[in-house]
Backbone bond lengths (Angstrom), bond angles and torsions (degrees), N, CA, C in turn:
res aa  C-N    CA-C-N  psi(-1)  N-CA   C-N-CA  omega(-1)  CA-C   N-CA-C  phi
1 X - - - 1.457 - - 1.522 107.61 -
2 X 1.490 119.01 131.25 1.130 122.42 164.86 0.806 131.25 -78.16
3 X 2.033 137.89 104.11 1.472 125.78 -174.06 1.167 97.90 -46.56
4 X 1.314 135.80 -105.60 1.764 141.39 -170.21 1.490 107.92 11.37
5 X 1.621 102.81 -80.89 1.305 108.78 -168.00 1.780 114.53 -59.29
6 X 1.109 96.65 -42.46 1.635 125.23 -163.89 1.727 112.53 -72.12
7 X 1.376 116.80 -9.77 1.518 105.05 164.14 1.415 94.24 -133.29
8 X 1.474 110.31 157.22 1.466 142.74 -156.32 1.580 99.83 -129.31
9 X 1.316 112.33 131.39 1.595 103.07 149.72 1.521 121.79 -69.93
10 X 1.313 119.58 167.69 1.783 112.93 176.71 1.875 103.86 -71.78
11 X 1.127 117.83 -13.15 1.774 129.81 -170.66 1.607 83.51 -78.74
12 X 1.689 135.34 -59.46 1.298 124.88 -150.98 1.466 107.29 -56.95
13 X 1.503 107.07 -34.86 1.713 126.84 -169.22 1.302 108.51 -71.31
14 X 1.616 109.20 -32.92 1.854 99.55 177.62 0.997 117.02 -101.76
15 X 1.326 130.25 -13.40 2.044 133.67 143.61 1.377 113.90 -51.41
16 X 1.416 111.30 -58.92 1.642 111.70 -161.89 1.621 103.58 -114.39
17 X 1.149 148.04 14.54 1.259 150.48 137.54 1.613 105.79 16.14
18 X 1.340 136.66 -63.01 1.478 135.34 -172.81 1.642 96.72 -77.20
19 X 1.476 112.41 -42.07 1.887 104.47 -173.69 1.617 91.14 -62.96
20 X 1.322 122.04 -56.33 1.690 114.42 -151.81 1.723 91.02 -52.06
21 X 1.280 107.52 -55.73 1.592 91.53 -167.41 1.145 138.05 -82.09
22 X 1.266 114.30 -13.53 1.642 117.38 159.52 2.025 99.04 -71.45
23 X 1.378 118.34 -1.22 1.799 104.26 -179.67 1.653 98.15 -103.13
24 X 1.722 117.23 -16.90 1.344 96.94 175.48 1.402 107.45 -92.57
25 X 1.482 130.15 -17.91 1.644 129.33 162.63 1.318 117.69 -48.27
26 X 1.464 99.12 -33.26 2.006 95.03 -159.26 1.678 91.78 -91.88
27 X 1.329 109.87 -37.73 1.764 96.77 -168.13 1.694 112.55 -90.50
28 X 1.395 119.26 -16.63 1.305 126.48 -172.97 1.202 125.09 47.76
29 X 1.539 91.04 39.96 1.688 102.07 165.81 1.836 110.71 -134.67
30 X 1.487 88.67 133.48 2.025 99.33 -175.53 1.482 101.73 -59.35
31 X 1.551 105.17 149.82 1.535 135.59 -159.70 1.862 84.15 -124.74
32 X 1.203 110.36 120.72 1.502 129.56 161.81 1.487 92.50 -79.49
33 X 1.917 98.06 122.33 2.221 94.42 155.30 1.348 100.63 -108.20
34 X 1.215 113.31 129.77 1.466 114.35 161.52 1.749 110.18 -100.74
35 X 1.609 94.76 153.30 1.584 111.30 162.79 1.421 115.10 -127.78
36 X 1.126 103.34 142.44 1.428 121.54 179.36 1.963 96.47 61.92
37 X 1.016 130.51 17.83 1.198 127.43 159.07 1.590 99.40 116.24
38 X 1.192 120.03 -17.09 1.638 123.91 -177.46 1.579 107.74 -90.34
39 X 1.492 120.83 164.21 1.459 128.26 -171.90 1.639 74.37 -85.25
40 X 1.265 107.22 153.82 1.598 145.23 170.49 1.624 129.80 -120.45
41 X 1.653 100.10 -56.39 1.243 118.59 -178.75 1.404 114.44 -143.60
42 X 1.519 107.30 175.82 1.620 88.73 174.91 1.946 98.43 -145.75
43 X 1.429 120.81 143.51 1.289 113.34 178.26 1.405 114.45 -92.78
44 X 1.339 124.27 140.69 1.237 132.49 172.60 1.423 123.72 -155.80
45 X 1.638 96.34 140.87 1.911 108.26 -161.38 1.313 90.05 -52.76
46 X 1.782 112.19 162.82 1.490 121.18 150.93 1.073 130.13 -33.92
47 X 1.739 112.19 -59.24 1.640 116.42 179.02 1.157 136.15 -75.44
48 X 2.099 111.50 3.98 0.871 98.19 174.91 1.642 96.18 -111.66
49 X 0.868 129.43 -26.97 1.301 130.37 154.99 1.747 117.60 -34.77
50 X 1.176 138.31 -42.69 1.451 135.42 147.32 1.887 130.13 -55.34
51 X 1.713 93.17 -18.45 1.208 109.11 -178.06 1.815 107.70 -82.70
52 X 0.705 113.49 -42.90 1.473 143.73 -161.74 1.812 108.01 -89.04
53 X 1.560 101.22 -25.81 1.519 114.52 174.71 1.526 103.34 -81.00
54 X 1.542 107.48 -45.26 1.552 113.71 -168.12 1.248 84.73 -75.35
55 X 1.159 154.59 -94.94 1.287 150.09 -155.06 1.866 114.75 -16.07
56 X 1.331 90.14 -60.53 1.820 95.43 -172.73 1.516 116.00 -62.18
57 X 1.716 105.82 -31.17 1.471 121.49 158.19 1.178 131.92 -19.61
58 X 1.256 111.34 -66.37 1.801 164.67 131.21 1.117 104.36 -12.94
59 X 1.317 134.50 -61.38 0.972 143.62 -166.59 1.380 121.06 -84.44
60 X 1.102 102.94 -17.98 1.714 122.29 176.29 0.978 123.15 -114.72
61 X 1.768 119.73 12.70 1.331 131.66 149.48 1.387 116.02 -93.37
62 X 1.230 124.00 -32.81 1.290 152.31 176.53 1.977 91.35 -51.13
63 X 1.541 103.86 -67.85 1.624 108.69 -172.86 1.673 113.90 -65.00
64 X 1.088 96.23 -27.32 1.943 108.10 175.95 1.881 102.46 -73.64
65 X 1.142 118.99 -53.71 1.078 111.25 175.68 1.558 137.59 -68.28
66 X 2.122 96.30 -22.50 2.011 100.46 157.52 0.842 111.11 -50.36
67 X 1.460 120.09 -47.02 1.703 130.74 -149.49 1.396 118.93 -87.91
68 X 1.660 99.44 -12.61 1.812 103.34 171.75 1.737 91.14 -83.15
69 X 1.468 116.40 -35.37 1.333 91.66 -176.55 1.414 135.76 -77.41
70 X 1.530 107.88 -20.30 1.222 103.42 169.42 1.466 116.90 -89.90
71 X 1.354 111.06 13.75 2.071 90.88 164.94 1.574 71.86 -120.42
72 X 1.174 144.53 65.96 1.611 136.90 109.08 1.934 96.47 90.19
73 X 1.287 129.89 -1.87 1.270 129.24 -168.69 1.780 95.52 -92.19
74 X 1.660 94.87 80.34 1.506 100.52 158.49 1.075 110.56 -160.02
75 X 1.495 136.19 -178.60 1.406 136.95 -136.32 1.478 105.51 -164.78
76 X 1.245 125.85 141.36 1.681 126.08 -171.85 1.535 86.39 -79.22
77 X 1.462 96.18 161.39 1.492 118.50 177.06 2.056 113.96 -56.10
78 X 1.383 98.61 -45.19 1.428 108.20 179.13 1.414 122.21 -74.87
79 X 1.413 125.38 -18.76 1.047 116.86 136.04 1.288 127.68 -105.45
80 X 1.144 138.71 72.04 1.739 171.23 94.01 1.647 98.82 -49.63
81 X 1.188 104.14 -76.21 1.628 117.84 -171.67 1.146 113.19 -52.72
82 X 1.695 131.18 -45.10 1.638 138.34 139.14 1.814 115.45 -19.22
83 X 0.895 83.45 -59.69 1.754 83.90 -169.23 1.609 120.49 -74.33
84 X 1.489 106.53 -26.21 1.146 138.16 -158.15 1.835 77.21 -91.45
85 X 1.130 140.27 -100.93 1.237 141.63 133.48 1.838 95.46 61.32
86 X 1.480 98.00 -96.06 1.374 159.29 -171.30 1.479 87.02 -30.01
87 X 1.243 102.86 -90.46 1.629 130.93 -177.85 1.655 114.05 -46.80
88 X 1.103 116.46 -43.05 1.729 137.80 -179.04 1.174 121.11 -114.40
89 X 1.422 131.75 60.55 1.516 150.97 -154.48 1.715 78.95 -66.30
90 X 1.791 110.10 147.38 1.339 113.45 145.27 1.532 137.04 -48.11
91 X 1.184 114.19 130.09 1.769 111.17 -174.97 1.849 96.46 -87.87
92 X 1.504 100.54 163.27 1.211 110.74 -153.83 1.556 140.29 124.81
């Protein structure tokens, strides 16, 4: 990320609003706005914003699933396949 390019005042965003966002579409990199000299907000394309959603998603199945293992809430594969079994009789 380029500081220079890469932070905005909140004034650039309410003058140039159509430039900022056709410049974070075309380059696909987030634009820091600051006010009063501090970061505030931050701009980012659609796709990477969905990218970045699925990721943390991911990431928070990943932390749900340490945490089933360390308080012990898990199950051998064969009984998965038992229950699974159980519930979803063969067709035929």
């Amino acid at each position: 990320m380029s500081v220079v390019r890469d932070i905005r005042p909140v004034t650039y965003m309410k003058t140039r609003a159509a430039e900022l966002i056709e410049d974070v579409a075309t380059r696909r990199s987030p634009v820091v706005i600051t006010q009063n000299g501090k970061p505030r907000a931050v701009v980012i394309d659609v796709d990477t914003y969905e990218s970045w959603s699925k990721a943390l998603l991911l990431l928070k199945l990943v932390a749900q699933g340490e945490a089933d293992i360390a308080a012990g809430r898990v199950s051998s594969q064969a009984d998965v396949f038992r229950r699974l079994r159980k519930r979803f009789p063969p067709r035929g």
